[in-house]
C-alpha positions as CSV (number, residue, x, y, z in Angstrom):
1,X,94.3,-63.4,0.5
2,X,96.5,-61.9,-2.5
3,X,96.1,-58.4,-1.2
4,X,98.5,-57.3,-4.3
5,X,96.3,-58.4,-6.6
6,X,93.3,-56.9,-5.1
7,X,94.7,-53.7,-5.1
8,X,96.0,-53.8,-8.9
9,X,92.3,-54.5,-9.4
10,X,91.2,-51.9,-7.3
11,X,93.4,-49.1,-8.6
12,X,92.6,-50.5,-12.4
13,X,88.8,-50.2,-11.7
14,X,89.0,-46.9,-10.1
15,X,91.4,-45.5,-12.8
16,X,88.2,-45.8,-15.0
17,X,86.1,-44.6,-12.9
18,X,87.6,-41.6,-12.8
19,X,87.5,-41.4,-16.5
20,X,84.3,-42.0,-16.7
21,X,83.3,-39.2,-14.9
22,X,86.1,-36.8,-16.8
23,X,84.2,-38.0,-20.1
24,X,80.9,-37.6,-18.3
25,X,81.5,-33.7,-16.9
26,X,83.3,-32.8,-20.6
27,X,79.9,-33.2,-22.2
28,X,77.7,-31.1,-22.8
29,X,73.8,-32.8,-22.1
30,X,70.8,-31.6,-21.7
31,X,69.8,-34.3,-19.1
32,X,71.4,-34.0,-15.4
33,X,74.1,-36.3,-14.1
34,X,71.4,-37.6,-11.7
35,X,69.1,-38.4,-13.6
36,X,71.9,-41.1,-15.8
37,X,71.8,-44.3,-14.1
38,X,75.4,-45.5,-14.9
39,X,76.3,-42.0,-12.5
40,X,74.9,-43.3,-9.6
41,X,75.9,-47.3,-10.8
42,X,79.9,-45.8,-10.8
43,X,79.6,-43.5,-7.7
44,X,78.5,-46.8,-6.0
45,X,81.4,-48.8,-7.0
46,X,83.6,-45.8,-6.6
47,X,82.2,-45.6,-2.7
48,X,82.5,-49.5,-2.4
49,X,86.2,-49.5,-3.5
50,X,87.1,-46.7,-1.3
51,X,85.5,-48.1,2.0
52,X,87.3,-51.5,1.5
53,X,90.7,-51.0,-0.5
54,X,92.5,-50.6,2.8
55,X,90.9,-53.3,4.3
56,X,91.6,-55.8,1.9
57,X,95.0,-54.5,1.2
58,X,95.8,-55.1,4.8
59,X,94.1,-58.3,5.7
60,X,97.5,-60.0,5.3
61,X,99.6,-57.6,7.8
62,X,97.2,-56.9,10.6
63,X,96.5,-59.2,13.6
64,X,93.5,-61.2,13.0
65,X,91.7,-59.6,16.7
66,X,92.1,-56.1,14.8
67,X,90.9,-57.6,12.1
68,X,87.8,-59.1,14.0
69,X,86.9,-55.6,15.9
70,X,87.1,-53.1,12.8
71,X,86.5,-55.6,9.4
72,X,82.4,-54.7,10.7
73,X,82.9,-50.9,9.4
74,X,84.0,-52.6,5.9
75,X,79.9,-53.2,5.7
76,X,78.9,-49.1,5.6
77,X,80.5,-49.1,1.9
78,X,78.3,-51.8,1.3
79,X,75.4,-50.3,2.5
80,X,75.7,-47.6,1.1
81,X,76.7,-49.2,-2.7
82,X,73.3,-50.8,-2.3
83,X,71.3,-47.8,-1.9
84,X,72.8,-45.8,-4.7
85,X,72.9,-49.0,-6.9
86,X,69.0,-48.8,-5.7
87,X,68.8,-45.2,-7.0
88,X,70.0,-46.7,-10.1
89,X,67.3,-48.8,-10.6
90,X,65.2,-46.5,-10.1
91,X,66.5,-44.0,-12.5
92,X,66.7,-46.6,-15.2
93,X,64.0,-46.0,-18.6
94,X,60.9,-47.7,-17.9
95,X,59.4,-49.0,-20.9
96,X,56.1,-49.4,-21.2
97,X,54.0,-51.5,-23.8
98,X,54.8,-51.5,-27.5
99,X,53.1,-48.1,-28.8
100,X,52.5,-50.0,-32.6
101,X,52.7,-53.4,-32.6
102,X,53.7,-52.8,-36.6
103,X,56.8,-51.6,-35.5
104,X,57.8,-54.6,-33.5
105,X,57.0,-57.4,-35.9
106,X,60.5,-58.1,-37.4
107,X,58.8,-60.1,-40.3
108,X,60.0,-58.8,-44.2
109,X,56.5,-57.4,-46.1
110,X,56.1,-59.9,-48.5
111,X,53.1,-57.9,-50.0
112,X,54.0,-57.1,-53.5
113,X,50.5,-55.5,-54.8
C-alpha cells in the first residue's frame, strides 16, 4: 500500500472536518447539532479516520503476523461509522406527499382570460 498517500488523504479530509465543525459551533441555530444529519455523517468519518490512520499508515513497516493479530480492532471504527452514519439516516427530513399538487406541476399557465 502507498501509506503516504493515505495519510495526505487522511490529514486533508480531517483538516475539513475540523472546519466543519468550527463553522458549525460559530453559528448561531435554533435547531441542535444532533438533530443535523451532516453532524453525525462528519463525526462518523471523523471516528473512521481516527481508528484506521495508524493502521494504514503502518501497514508497510510492521511484520505481517502483527499485522494479522491486531488489523481485527481496525473493524470497531467501522462499526461504529455505521451506526452513527445510521443515526444519520434517521435524522434526515422525511418528506411526505406533495401537500398541493398545484405547486408541483412545473407547467407555464398558459391561461390568458
Amino acid at each position: 500500500m502507498d501509506s503516504f498517500e493515505i495519510a495526505f488523504e487522511t490529514l486533508a479530509i480531517i483538516s475539513m472536518i475540523i472546519y466543519f465543525f468550527y463553522l458549525r459551533f460559530t453559528q448561531v441555530d435554533e435547531q441542535y447539532l444532533y438533530q443535523n444529519p451532516n453532524f453525525w455523517l462528519m463525526t462518523g468519518m471523523l471516528v473512521y479516520l481516527g481508528f484506521t490512520f495508524f493502521f494504514n499508515i503502518l501497514v508497510n513497516h510492521v511484520d505481517k503476523e502483527v499485522i494479522k493479530n491486531y488489523y481485527h480492532y481496525s473493524y470497531l471504527g467501522d462499526i461504529v461509522k455505521n451506526i452513527l452514519f445510521a443515526v444519520a439516516l434517521f435524522y434526515m427530513p422525511r418528506r411526505s406527499g406533495p401537500e398541493n399538487p398545484a405547486k408541483t406541476f412545473n407547467a407555464p399557465n398558459l391561461d390568458l382570460i
